[in-house]
Every structure is written in C-alpha cells, then in structure tokens.
C-alpha positions as CSV (number, residue, x, y, z in Angstrom):
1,X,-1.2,-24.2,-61.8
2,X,-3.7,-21.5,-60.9
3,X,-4.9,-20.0,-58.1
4,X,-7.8,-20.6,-56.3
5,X,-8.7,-18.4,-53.8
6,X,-11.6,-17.0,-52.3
7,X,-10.1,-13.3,-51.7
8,X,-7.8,-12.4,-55.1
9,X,-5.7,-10.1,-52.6
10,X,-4.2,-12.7,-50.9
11,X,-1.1,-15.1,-52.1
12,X,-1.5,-18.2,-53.5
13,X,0.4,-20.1,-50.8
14,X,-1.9,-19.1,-48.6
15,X,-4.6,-21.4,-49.5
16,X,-2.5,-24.8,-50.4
17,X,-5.4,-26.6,-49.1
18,X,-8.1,-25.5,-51.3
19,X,-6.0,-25.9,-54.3
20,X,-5.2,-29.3,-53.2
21,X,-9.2,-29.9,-53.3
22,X,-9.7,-27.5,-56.9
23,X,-7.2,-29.9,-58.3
24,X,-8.8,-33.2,-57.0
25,X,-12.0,-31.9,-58.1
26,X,-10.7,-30.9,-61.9
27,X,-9.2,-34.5,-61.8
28,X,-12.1,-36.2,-61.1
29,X,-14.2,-34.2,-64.0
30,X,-11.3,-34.6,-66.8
31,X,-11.9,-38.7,-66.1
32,X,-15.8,-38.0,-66.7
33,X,-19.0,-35.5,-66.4
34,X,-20.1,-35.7,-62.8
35,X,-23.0,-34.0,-61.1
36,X,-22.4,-31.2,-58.5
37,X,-23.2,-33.7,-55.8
38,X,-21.1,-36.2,-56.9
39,X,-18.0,-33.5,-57.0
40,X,-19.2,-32.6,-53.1
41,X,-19.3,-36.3,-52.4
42,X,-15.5,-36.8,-53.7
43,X,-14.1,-33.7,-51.8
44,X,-15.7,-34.9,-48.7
45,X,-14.7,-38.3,-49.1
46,X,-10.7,-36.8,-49.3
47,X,-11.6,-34.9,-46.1
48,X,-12.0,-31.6,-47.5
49,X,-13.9,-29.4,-45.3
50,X,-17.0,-27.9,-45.7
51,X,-16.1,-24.2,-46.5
52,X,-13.6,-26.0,-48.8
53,X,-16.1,-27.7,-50.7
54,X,-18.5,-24.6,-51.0
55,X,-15.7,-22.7,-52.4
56,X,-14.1,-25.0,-55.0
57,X,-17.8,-25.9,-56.3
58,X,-18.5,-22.0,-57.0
59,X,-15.2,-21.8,-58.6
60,X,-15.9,-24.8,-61.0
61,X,-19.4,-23.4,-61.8
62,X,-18.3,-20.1,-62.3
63,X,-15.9,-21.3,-64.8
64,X,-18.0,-23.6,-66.5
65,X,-16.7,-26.9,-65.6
66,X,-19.4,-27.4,-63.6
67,X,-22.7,-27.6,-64.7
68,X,-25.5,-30.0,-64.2
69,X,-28.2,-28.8,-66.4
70,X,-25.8,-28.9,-69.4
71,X,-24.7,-32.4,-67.8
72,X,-28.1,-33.5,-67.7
73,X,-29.2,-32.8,-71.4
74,X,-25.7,-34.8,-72.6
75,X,-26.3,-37.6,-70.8
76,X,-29.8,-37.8,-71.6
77,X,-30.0,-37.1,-74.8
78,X,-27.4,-40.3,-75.3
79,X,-29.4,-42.1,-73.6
80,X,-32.3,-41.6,-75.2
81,X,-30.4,-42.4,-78.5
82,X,-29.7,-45.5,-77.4
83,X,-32.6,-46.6,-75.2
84,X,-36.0,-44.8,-76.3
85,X,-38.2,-44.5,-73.5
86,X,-41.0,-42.3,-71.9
87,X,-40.7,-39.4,-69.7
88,X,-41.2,-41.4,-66.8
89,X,-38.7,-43.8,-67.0
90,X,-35.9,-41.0,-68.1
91,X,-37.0,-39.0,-65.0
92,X,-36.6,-42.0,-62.6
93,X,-32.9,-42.6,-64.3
94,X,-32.0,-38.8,-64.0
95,X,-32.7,-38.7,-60.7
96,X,-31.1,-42.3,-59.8
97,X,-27.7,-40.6,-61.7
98,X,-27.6,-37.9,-59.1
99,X,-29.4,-35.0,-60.8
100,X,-31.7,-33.3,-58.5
101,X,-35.7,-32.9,-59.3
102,X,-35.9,-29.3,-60.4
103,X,-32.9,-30.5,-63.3
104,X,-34.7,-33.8,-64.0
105,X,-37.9,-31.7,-64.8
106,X,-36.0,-29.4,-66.7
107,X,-33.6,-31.9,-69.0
108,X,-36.9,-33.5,-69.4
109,X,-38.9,-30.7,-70.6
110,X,-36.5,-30.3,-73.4
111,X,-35.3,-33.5,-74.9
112,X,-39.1,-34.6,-74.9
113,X,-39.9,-30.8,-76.9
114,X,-38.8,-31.9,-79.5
115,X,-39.7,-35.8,-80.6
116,X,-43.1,-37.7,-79.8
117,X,-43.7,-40.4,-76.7
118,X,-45.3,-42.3,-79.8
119,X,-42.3,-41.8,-81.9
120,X,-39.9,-43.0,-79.7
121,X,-42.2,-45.8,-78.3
122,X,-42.3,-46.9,-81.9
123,X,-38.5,-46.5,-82.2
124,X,-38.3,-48.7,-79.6
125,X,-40.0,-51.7,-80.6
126,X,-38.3,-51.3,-83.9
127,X,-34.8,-52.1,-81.8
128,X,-36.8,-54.6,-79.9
129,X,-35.6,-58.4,-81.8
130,X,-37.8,-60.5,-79.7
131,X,-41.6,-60.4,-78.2
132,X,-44.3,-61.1,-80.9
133,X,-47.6,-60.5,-79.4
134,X,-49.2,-57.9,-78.4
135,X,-49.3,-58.3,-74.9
136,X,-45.3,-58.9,-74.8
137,X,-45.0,-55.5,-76.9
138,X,-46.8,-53.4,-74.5
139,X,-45.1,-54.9,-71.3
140,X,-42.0,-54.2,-72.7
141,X,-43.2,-50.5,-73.3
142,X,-44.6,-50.1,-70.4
143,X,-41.2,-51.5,-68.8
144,X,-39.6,-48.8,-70.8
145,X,-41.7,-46.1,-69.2
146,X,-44.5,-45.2,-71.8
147,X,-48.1,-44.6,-70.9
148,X,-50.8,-46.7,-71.4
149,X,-51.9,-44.1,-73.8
150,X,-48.9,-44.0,-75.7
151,X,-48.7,-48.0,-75.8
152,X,-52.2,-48.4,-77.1
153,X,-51.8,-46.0,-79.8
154,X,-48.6,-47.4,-81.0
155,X,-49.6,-50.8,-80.9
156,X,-52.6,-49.6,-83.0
157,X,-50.3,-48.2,-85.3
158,X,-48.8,-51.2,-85.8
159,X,-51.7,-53.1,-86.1
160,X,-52.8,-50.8,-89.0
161,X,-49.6,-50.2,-90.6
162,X,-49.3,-46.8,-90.2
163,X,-46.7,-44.6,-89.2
C-alpha cells in the first residue's frame, strides 16, 4: 500500500490515520464515481477529522481519482442518452447529484455545444409510447425541462413533418 503523507520526509507509520481514511476513500470510489462532496461526506461520517479530509481529498485530485468536472460530463452525458431533456432540467439533476453550480454550468455548457434543445426535445417524444395530443406532448416536454420555445417549435415540426 502506499503512502500518503502530507510531508514526503516523514515515515509512513507516522500517519496510519490518514491512510486509514486514503484507503476508505479509494474504496468508496472503486464501488462508483462520487463527487468531492460526497467523498468529504464519507470520511466525515467515519470520523475522520478535518485536516484529514483536506489532505486525502488533494491527494485523490492530484492523482486523478478525483475529479468532478470529468464526473459530471460522464454522468451527464449517460443521462442524456437515456433521458433527453433541456438544459434546465439537467442543471436541476446535476445539482440534486451533488455537483456544485459553477460544475453544473460548466458540464452543461458542453454536452448542450454540441446537439440542439430541438433535437433532443424531438428525440424525446420519439421514445415517448403514450400521449397523443398536442397538449399531452408539450406537458410532457415541458416536464422534461424544454422551453416553451423549444416545445412550440417541435410540436410544429411535427405537425408539418419536418425534421
């Protein structure tokens, strides 16, 4: 097992402690991706103290295990495979996963570069099975976090065949 400690001079067995919480910590992210605040959240709830915590978490960043901008465009991306919706409703489920705001706005900048609200609004009722009319299409949009804007023009769309 390697070392972790804060000063590379000093022994190993000197710092069984923060080891102990490195090792919980690599544990917990080999079982899953986690955010840096769910990691803190884990080491506290084991009692680690705070200068612990600060110390293992700059360890795990610095070595890349550790990183919830990379995190957030994973887990976003997926979903957003599997559940098109708008940038509002992706920014409300980043943040409800435990990314903070300034990631949120920055996952969301660039999975939404790159594909159209309209596109994926569209992709969406294409998954959708049920909900023939109009006004059930555009609640479920809207319910999906689309603009009015976007829902109007895709239900236009629709409406005129094109695509």
């Amino acid at each position: 097992m390697t070392c972790v400690v804060p000063d590379r001079r000093r022994k190993c067995d000197e710092f069984p402690e923060l080891e102990r919480y490195f090792d919980l910590a690599l544990r917990a992210l080999a079982r899953s991706d986690r955010t840096r605040s769910q990691v803190e959240r884990h080491l506290i709830s084991r009692g680690a103290p705070p200068d612990n915590v600060a110390t293992v978490l700059q360890r795990l960043e610095d070595r890349g295990y550790l990183n919830d901008t990379a995190y957030a465009r994973r887990w976003a991306e997926r979903r957003l495979a599997m559940k098109p919706m708008g940038r509002r409703r992706m920014t409300l489920e980043l943040l409800q996963h435990g990314f903070t705001e300034s990631v949120a706005k920055a996952t969301i900048g660039r999975i939404y570069a790159d594909v159209t609200e309209t596109e994926l609004a569209a992709r969406a009722l294409a998954q959708r099975r049920s909900g023939k009319t109009q006004a059930q299409k555009g609640r479920f949009l809207h319910g999906r976090g689309f603009t009015g804007s976007t829902i109007a023009r895709v239900l236009n769309l629709e409406d005129t065949g094109d695509r």
